[in-house]
BAKEKE-463173 format. One record per atom (N, C-alpha, C, O): residue number from 1; residue in three letters; x, y, z. Coordinates in steps of 0.02 Angstrom, whole numbers. Each point is the difference from the previous one (the first is absolute). Layout:
<rs>
{resi: NUM; resn: Ala; u: X; v: Y; w: Z}
...
</rs>
This chain:
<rs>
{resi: 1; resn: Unk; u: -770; v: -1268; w: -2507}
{resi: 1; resn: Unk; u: 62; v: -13; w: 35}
{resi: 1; resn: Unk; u: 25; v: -70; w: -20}
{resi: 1; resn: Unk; u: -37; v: -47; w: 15}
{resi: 2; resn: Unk; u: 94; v: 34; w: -47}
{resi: 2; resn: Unk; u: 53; v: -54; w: -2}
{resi: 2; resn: Unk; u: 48; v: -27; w: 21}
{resi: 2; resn: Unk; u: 59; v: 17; w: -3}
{resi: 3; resn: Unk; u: -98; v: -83; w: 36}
{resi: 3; resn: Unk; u: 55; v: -19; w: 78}
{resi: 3; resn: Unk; u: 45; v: -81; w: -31}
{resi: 3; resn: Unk; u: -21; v: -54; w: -19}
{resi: 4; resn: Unk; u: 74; v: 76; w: 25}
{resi: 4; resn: Unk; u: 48; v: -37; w: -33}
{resi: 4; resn: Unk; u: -2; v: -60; w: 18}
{resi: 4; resn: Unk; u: 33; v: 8; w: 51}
{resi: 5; resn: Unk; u: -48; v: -81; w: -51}
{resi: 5; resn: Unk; u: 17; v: -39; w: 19}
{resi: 5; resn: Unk; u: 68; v: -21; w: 42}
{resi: 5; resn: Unk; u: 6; v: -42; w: 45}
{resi: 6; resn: Unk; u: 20; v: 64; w: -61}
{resi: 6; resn: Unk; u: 86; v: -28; w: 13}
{resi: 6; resn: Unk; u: 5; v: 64; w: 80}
{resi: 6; resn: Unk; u: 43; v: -2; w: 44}
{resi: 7; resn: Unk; u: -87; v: 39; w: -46}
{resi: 7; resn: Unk; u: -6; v: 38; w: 66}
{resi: 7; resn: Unk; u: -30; v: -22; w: 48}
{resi: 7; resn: Unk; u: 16; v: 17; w: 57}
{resi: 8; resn: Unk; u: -79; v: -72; w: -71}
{resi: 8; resn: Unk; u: -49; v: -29; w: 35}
{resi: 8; resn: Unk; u: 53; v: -83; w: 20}
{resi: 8; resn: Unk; u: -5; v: -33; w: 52}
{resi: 9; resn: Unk; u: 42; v: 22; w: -97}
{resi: 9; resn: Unk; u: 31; v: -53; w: 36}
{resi: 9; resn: Unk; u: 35; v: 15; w: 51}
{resi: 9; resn: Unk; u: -3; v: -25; w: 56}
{resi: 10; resn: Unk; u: 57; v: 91; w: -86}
{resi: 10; resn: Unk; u: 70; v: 8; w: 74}
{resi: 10; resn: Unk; u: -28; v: 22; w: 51}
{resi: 10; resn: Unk; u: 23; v: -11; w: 56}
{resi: 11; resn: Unk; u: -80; v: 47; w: -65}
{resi: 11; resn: Unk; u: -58; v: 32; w: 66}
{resi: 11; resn: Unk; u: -25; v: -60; w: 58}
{resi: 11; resn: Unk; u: -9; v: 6; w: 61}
{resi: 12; resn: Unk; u: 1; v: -72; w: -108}
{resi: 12; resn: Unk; u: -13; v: -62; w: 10}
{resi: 12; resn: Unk; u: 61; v: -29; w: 48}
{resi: 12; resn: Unk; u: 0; v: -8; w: 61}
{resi: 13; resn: Unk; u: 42; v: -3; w: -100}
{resi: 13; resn: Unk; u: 59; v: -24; w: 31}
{resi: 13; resn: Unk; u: 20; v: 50; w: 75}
{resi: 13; resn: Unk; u: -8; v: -27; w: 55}
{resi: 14; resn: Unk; u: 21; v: 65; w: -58}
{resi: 14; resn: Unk; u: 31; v: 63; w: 40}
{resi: 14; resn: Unk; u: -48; v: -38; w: 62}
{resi: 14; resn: Unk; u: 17; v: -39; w: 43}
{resi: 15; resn: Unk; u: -97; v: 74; w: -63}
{resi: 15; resn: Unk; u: -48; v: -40; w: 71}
{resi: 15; resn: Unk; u: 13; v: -57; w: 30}
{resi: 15; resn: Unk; u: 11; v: -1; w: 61}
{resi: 16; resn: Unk; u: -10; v: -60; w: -100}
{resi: 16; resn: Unk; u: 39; v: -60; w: 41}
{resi: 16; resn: Unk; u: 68; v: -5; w: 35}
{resi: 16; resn: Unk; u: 13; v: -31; w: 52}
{resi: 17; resn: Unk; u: 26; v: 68; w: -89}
{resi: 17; resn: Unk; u: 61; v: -1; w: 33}
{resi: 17; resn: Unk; u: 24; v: 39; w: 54}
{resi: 17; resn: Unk; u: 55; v: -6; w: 27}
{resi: 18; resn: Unk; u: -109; v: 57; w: -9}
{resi: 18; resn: Unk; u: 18; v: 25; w: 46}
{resi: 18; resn: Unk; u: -53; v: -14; w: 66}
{resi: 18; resn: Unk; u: 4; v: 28; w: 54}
{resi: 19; resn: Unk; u: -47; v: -72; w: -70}
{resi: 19; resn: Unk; u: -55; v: -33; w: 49}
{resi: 19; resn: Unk; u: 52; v: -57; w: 27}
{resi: 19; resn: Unk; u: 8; v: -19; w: 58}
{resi: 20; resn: Unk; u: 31; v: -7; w: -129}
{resi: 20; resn: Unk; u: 25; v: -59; w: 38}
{resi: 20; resn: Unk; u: 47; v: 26; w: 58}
{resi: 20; resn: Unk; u: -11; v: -15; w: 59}
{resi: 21; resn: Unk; u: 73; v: 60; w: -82}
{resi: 21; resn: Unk; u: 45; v: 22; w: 22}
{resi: 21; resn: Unk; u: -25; v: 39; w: 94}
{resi: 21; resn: Unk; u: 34; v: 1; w: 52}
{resi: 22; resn: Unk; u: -97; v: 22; w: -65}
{resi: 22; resn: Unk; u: -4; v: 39; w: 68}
{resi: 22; resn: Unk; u: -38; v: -80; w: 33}
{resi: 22; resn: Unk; u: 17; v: -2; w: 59}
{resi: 23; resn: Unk; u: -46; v: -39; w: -69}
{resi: 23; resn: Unk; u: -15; v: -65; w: 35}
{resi: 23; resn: Unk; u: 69; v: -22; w: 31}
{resi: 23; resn: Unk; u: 9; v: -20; w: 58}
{resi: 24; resn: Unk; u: 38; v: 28; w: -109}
{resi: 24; resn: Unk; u: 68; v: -42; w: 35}
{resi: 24; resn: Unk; u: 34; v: 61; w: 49}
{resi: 24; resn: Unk; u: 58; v: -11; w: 19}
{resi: 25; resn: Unk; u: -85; v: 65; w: -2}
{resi: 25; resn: Unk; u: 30; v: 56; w: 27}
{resi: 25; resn: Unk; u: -37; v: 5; w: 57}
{resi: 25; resn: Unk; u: 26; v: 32; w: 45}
{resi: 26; resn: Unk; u: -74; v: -53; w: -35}
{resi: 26; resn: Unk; u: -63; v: 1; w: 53}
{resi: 26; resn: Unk; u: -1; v: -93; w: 30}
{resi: 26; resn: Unk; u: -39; v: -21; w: 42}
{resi: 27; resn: Unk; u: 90; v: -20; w: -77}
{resi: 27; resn: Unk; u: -19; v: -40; w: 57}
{resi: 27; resn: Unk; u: 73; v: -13; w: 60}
{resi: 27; resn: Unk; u: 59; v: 19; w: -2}
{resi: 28; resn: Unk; u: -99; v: -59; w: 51}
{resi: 28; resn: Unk; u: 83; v: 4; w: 29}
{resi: 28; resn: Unk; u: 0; v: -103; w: 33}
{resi: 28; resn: Unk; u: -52; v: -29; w: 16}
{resi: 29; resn: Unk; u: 107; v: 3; w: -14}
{resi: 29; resn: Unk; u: 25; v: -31; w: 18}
{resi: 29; resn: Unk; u: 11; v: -32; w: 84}
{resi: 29; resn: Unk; u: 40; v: 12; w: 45}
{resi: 30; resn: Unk; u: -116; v: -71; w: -56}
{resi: 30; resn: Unk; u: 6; v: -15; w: 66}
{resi: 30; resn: Unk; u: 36; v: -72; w: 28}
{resi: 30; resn: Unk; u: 7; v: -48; w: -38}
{resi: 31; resn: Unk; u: 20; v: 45; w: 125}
{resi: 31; resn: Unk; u: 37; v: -55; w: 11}
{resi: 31; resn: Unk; u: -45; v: -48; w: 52}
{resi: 31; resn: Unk; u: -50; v: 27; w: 23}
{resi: 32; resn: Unk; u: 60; v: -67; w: -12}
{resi: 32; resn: Unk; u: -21; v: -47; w: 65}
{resi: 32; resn: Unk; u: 48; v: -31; w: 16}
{resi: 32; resn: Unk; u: 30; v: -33; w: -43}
{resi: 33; resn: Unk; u: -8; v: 32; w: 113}
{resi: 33; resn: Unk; u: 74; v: -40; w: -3}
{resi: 33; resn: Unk; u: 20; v: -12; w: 92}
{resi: 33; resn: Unk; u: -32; v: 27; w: 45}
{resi: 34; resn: Unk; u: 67; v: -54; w: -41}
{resi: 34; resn: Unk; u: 2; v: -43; w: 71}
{resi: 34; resn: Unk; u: 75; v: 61; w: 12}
{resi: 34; resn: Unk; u: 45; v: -4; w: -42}
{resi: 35; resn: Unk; u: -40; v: 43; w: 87}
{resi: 35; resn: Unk; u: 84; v: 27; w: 11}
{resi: 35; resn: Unk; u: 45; v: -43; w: 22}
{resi: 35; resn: Unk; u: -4; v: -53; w: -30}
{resi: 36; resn: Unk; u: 45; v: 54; w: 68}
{resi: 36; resn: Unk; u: 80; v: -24; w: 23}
{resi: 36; resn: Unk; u: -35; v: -41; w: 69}
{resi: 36; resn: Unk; u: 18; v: -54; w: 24}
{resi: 37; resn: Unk; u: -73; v: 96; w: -3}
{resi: 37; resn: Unk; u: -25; v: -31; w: 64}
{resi: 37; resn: Unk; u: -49; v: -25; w: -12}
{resi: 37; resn: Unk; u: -34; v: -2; w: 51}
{resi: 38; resn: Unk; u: 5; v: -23; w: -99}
{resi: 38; resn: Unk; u: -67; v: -44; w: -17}
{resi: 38; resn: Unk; u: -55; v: 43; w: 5}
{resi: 38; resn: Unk; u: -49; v: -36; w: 10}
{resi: 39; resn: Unk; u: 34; v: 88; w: -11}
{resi: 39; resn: Unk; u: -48; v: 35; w: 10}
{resi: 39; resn: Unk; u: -18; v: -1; w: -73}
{resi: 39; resn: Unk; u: 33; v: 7; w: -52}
{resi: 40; resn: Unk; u: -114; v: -22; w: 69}
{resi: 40; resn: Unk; u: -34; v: 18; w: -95}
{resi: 40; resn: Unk; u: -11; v: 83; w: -6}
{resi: 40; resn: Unk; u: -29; v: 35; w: 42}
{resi: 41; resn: Unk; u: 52; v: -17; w: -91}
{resi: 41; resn: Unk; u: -8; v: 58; w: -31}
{resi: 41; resn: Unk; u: -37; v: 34; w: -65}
{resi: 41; resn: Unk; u: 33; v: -1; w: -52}
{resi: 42; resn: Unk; u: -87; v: 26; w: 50}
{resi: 42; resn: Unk; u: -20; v: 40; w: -72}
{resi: 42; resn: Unk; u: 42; v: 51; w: 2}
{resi: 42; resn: Unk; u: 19; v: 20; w: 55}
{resi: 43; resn: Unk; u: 1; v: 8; w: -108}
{resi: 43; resn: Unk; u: 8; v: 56; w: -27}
{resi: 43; resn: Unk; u: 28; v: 24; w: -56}
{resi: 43; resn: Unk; u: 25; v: -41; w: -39}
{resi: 44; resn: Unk; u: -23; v: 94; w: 27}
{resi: 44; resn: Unk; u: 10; v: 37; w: -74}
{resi: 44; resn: Unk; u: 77; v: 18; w: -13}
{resi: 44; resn: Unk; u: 31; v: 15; w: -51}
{resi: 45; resn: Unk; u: -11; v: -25; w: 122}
{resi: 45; resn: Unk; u: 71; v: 3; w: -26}
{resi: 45; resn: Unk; u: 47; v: -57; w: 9}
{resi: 45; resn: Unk; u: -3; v: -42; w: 44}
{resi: 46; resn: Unk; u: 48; v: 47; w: -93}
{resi: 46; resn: Unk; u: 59; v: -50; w: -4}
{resi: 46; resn: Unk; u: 16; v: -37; w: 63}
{resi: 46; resn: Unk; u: 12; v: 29; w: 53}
{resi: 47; resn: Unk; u: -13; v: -104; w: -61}
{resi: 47; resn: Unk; u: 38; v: 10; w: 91}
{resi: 47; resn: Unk; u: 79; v: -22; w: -7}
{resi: 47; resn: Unk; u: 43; v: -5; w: -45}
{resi: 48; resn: Unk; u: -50; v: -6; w: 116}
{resi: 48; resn: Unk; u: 74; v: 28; w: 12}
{resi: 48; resn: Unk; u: 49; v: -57; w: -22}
{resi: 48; resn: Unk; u: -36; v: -47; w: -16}
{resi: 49; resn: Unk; u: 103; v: 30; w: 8}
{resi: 49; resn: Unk; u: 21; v: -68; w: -33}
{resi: 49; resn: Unk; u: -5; v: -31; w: 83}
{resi: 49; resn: Unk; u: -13; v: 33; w: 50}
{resi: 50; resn: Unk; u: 28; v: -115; w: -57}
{resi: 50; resn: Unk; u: -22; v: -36; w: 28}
{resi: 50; resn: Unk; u: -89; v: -30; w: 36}
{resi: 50; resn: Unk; u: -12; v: -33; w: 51}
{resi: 51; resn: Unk; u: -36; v: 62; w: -106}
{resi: 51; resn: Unk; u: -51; v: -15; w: 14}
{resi: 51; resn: Unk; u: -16; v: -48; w: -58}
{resi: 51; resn: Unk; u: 32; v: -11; w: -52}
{resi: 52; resn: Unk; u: -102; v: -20; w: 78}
{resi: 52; resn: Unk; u: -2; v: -40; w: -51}
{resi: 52; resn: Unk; u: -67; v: 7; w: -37}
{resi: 52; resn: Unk; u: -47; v: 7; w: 40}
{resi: 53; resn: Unk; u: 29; v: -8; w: -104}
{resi: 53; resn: Unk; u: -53; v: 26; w: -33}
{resi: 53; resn: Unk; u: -53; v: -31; w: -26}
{resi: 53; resn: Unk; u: 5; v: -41; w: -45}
{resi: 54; resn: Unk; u: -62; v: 57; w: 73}
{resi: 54; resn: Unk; u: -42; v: -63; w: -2}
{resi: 54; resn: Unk; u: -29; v: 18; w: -67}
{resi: 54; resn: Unk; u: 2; v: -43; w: -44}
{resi: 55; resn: Unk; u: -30; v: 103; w: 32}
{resi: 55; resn: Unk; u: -38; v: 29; w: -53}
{resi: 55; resn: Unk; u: 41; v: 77; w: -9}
{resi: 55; resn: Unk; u: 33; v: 34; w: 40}
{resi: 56; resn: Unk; u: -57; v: -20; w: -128}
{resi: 56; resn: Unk; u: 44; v: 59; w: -28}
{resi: 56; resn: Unk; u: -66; v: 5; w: -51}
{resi: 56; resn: Unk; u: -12; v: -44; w: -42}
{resi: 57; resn: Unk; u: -31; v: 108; w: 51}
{resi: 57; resn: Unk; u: -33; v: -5; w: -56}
{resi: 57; resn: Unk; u: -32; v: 96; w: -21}
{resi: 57; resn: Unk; u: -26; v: 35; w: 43}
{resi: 58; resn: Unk; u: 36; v: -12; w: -116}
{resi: 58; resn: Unk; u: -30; v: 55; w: -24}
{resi: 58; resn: Unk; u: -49; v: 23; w: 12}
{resi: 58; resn: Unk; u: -34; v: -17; w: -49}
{resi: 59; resn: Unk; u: -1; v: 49; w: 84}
{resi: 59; resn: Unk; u: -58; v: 20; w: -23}
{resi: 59; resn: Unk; u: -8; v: 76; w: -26}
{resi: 59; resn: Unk; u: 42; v: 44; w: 8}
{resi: 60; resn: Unk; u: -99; v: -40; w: -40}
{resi: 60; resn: Unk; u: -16; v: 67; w: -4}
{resi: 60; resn: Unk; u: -5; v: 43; w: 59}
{resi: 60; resn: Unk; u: -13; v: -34; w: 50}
{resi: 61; resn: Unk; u: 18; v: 100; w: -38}
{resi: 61; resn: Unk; u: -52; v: 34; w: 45}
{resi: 61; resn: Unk; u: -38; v: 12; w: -23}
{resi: 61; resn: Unk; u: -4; v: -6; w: -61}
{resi: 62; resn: Unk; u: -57; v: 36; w: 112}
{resi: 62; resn: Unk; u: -68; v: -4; w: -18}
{resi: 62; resn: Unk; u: -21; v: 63; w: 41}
{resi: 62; resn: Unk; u: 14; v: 12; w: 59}
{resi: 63; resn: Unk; u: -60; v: 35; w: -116}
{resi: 63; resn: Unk; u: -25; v: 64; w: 48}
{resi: 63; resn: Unk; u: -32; v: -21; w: 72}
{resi: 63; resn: Unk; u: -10; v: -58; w: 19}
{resi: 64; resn: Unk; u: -2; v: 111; w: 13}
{resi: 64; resn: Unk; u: -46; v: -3; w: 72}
{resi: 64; resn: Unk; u: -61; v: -31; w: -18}
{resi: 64; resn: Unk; u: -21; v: 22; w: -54}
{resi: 65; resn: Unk; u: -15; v: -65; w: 81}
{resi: 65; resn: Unk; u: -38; v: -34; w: -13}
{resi: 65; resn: Unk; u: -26; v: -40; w: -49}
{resi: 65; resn: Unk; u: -55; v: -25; w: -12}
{resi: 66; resn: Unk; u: 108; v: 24; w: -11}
{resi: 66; resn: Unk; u: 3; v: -54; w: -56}
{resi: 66; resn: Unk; u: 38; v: -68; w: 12}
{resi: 66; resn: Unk; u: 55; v: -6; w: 26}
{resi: 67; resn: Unk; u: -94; v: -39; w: -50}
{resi: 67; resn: Unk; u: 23; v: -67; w: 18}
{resi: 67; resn: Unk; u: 26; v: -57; w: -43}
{resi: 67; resn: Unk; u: -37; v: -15; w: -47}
{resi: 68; resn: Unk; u: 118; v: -36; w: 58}
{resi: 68; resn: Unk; u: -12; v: -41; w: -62}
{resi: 68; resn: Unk; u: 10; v: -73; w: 33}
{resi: 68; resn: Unk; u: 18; v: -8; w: 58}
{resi: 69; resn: Unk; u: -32; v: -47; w: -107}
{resi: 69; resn: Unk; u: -11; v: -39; w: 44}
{resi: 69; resn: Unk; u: 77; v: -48; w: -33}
{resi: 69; resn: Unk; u: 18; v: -11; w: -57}
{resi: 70; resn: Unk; u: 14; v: -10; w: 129}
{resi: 70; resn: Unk; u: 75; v: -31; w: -19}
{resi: 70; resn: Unk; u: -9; v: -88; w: 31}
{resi: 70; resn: Unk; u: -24; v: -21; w: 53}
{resi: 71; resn: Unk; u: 60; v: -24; w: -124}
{resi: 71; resn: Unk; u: -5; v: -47; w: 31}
{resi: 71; resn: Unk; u: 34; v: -40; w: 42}
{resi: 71; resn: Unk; u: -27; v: -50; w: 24}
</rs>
């Protein structure tokens, strides 16, 4: 059997790019932020205008029991 090189690269390529692509599809976008009434807030979604934003940061998700460590 004769395995083409130039097949073992795009086979190559294809794998990274779609590891990378589902990493950026699997993570989501978290906030920390004070609202309109000073209340501190985590969460994953956008807030609302007039809040103010303490932290804005990517992470991955991570299966069920799996853990990562953020600094």
């Amino acid at each position: 059997m004769n395995i083409n090189p130039c097949s073992i690269l795009l086979g190559l390529c294809l794998y990274i790019l779609i590891g990378f692509v589902a990493t950026e599809v699997l993570s989501g976008e978290y906030y920390i932020y004070r609202d309109s009434n000073g209340v501190l807030v985590i969460s994953n979604q956008k807030p609302p205008p007039g809040s103010k934003i303490i932290k804005q940061q990517t992470l991955a998700d991570t299966a069920e029991g799996e853990t990562t460590l953020v600094q």
